[in-house]
KETI-223040 format. One line per 3 residues: their letters; for each residue x, y, z of C-alpha. Coordinates in nm, 3 decimals, padded with zeros to 5 digits, always signed. Layout:
REM KETI-223040
A	X,Y,Z | ...
//
This chain:
REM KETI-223040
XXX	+00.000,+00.000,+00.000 | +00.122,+00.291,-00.077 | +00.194,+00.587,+00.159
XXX	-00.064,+00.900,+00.209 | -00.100,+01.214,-00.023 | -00.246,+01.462,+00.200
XXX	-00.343,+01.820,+00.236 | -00.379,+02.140,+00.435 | -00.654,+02.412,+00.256
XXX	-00.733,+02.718,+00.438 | -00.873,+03.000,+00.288 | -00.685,+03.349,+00.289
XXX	-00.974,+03.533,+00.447 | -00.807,+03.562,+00.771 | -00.553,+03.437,+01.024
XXX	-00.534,+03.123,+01.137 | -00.659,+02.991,+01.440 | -00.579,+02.718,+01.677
XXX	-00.804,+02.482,+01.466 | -00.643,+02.562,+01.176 | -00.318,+02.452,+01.380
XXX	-00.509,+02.137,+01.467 | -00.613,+02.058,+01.097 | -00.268,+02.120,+00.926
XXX	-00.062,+01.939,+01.162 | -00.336,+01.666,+01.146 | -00.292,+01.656,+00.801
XXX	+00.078,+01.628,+00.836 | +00.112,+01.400,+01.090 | -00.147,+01.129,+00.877
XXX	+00.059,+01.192,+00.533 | +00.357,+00.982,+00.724 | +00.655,+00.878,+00.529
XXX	+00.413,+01.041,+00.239 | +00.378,+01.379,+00.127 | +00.161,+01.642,+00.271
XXX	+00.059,+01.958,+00.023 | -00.095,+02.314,+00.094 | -00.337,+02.464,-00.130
XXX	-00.494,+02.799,-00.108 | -00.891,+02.804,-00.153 | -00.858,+03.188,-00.262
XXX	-01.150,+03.214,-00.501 | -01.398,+03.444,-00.321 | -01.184,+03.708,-00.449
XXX	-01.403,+03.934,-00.225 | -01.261,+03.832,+00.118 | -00.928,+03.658,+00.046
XXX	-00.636,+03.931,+00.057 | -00.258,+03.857,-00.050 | -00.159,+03.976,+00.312
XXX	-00.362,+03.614,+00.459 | -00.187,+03.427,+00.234 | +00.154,+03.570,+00.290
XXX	+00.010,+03.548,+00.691 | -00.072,+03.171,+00.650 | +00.284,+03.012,+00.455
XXX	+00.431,+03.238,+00.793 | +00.240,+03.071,+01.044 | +00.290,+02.728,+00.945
XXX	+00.681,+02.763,+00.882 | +00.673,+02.919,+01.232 | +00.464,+02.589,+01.364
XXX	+00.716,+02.384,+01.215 | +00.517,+02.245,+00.922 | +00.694,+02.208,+00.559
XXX	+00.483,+02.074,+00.232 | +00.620,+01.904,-00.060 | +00.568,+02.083,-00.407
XXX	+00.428,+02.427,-00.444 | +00.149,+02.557,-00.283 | -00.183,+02.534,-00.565
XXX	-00.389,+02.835,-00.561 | -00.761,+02.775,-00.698 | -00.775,+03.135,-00.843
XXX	-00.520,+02.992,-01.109 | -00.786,+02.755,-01.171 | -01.070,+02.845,-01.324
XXX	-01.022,+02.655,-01.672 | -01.037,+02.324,-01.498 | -01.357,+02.421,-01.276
XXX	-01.516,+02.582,-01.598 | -01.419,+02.183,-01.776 | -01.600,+02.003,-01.477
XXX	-01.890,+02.220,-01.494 | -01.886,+02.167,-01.941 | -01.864,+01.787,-01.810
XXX	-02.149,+01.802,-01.569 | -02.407,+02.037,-01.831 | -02.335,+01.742,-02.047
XXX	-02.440,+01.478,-01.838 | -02.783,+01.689,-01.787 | -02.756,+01.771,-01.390
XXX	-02.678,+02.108,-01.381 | -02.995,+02.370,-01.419 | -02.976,+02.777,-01.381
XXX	-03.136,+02.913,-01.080 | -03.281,+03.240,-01.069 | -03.393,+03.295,-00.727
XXX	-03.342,+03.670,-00.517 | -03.112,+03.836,-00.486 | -03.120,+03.846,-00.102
XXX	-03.123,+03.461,-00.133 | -02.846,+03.479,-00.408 | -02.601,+03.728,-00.200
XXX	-02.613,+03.468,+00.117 | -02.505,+03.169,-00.079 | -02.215,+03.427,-00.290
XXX	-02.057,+03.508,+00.078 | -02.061,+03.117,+00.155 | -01.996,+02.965,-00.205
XXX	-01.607,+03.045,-00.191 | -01.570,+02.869,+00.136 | -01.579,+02.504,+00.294
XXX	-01.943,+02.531,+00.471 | -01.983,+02.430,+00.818 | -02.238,+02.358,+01.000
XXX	-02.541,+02.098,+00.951 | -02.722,+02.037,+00.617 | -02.809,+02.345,+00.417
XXX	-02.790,+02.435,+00.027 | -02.443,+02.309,+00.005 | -02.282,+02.591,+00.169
XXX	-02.355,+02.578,+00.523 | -02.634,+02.592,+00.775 | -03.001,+02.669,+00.664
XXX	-03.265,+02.472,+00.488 | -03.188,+02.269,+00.178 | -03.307,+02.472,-00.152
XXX	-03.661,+02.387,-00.263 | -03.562,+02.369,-00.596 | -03.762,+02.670,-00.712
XXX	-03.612,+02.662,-01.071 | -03.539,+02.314,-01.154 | -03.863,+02.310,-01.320
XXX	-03.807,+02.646,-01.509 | -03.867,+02.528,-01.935 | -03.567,+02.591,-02.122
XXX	-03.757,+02.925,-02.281 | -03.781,+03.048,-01.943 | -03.434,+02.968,-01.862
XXX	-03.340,+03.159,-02.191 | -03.540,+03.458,-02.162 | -03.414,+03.529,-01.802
XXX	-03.075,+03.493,-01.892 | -03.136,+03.710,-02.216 | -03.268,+03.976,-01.956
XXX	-02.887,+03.973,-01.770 | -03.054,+03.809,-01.473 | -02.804,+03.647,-01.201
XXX	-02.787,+03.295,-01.215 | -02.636,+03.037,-01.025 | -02.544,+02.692,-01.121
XXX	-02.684,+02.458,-00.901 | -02.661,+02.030,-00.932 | -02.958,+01.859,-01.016
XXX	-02.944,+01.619,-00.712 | -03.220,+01.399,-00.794 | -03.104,+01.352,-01.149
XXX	-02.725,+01.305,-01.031 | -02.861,+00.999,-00.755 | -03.029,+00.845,-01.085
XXX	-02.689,+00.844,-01.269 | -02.450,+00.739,-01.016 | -02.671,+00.493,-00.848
XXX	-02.537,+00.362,-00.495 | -02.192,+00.494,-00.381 | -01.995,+00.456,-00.073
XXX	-01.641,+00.641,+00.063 | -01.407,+00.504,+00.360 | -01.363,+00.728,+00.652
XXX	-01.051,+00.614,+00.904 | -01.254,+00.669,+01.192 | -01.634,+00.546,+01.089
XXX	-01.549,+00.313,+00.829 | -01.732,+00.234,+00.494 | -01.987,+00.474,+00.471
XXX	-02.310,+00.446,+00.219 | -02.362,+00.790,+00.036 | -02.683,+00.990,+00.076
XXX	-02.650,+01.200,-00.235 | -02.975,+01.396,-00.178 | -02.815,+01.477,+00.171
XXX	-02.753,+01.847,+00.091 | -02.996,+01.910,-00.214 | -02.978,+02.119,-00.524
XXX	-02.610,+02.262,-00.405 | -02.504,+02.560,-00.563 | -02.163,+02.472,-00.788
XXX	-02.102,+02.787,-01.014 | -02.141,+03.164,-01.094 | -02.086,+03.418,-01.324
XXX	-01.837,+03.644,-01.097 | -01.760,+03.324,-00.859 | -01.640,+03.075,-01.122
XXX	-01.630,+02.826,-00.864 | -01.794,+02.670,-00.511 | -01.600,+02.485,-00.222
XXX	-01.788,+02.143,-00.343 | -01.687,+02.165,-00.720 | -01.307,+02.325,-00.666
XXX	-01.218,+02.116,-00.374 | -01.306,+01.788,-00.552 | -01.150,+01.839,-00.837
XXX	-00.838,+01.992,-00.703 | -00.799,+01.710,-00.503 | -00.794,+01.476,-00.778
XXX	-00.563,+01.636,-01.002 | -00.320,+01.667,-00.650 | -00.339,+01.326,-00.618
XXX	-00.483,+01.330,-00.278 | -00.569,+01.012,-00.097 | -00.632,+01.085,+00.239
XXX	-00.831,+01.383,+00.304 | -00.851,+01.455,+00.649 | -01.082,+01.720,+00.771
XXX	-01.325,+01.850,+01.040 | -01.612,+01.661,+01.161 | -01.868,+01.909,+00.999
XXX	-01.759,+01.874,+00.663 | -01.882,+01.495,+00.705 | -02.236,+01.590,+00.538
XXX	-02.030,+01.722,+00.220 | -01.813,+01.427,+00.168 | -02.178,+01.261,+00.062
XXX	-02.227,+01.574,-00.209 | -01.839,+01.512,-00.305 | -01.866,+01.125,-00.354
XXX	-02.148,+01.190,-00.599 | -01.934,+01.458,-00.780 | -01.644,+01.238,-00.839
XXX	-01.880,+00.982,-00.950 | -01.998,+01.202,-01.241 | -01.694,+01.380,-01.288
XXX	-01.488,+01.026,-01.334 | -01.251,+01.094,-01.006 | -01.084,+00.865,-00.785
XXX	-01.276,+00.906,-00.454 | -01.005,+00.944,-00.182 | -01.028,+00.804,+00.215
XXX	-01.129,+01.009,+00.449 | -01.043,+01.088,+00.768 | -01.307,+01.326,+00.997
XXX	-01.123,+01.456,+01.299 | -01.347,+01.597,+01.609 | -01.286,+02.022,+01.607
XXX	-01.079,+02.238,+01.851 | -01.355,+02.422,+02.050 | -01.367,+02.738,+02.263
XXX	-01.424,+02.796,+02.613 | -01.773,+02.754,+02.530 | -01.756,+02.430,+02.342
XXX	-01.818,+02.652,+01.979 | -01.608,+02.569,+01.717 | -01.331,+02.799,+01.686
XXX	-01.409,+03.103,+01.356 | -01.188,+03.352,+01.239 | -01.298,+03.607,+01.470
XXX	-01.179,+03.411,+01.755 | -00.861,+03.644,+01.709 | -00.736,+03.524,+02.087
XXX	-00.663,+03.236,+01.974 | -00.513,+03.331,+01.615 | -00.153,+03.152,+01.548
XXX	-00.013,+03.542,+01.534 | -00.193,+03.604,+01.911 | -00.045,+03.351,+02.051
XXX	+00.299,+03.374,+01.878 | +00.298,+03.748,+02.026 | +00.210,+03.653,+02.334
XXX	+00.541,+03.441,+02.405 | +00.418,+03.086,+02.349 | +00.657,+02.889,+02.180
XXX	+00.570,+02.646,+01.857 | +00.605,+02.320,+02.073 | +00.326,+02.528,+02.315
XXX	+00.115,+02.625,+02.027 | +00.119,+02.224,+01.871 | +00.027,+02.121,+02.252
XXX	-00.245,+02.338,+02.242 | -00.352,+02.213,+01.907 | -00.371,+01.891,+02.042
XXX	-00.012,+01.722,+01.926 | +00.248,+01.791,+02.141 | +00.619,+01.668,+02.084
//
């Protein structure tokens, strides 16, 4: 058997926290004698700043983390996400959805980012879309997009279920795991000015990385069902999995961005020392 590809993928929206500490080291620490790899998820081109990313390679030299390769950045990306979307219009599961703006501007902030939280529309908490225009007629779907009307691309899930049929993924700590592909509904996978969402770019980045271990928090584990059925239509290896429990506050929340205590630069400021910092992530020497 060969050893572990892994991966470490923040997002350069902010600095990172003790839970990113806990994911990349994680990460790390399960690649082995194999090689570990850091990719920036920089498309929301909105929030991510150059300063993060500089911020982030900073913070995890100063942990004591290396990667092997260079670091892929999804913004350089956007001809492979635009082929996997071509692939998936083929195949008939993608439709145009037309819905407000209001409703449209919440799933834009949380498209460019890995959702947390339970079930929602693909991109985080919330109730699962009610597929309000997967029954638009194609001359309704033309004249609204003849009229410059915002659309997003969302995945027929019903139609995808149909094509794939029944799918399972391997998770280190749960074992084989059936897929529910109607687990997060009609999930929103492209825009016009976001080329991109977490579910489409993450699974195929992952694939043309190599990745076979993916090892990430607990509350991804509803999208690993969404991602299963993507690499299904998409023709992708489907990796293992690993879900690890999350670093949690005071309060037992999961640790966000604006937890800036408990940033990597906070605490470097403050006089702890790397070895201190990896304790407190959960691995110490």
């Amino acid at each position: 058997m060969s050893a572990p590809v892994t991966r470490f993928a923040p997002s350069p929206t902010g600095f990172l926290h003790l839970g990113h500490a806990h994911a990349a080291l994680f990460a790390a620490r399960a690649a082995g004698p194999g090689r570990f790899l850091l990719r920036m998820e920089d498309i929301d081109r909105g929030r991510c700043r150059p300063e993060f990313d500089a911020a982030i390679l900073e913070d995890l030299a100063w942990l004591g983390l290396d990667w092997d390769g260079p670091v892929l950045r999804q913004s350089a990306r956007a001809v492979a996400y635009r082929a996997a979307l071509d692939r998936l219009d083929a195949l008939g599961v993608l439709y145009p959805c037309f819905c407000t703006r209001g409703e449209i501007a919440a799933e834009i902030n949380r498209a460019g980012a890995a959702p947390h939280g339970g079930p929602g529309p693909g991109l985080g908490d919330g109730p699962l879309y009610p597929g309000t225009c997967r029954g638009l007629s194609a001359a309704e779907r033309q004249a609204r997009m003849a009229r410059s009307e915002g659309s997003a691309l969302r995945l027929d899930a019903g139609k995808a279920a149909g094509l794939v049929g029944e799918l399972a993924f391997s998770d280190r700590a749960l074992g084989a795991t059936v897929v529910a592909p109607l687990l997060l509904g009609d999930a929103v996978l492209g825009r016009k000015d976001i080329e991109t969402s977490y579910h489409l770019s993450v699974v195929v980045d992952d694939a043309a990385q190599g990745i076979s271990l993916v090892t990430r928090g607990a509350d991804l584990f509803p999208s690993t069902h969404l991602h299963a059925v993507l690499q299904a239509l998409l023709g992708l290896p489907t990796p293992e999995y690993h879900h690890h429990p999350l670093i949690e506050d005071g309060s037992g929340a999961r640790l966000a961005k604006r937890d800036h205590a408990m940033t990597l630069r906070t605490l470097r400021e403050s006089g702890r020392s790397p070895a201190q910092v990896r304790a407190m992530a959960g691995f110490p020497d």
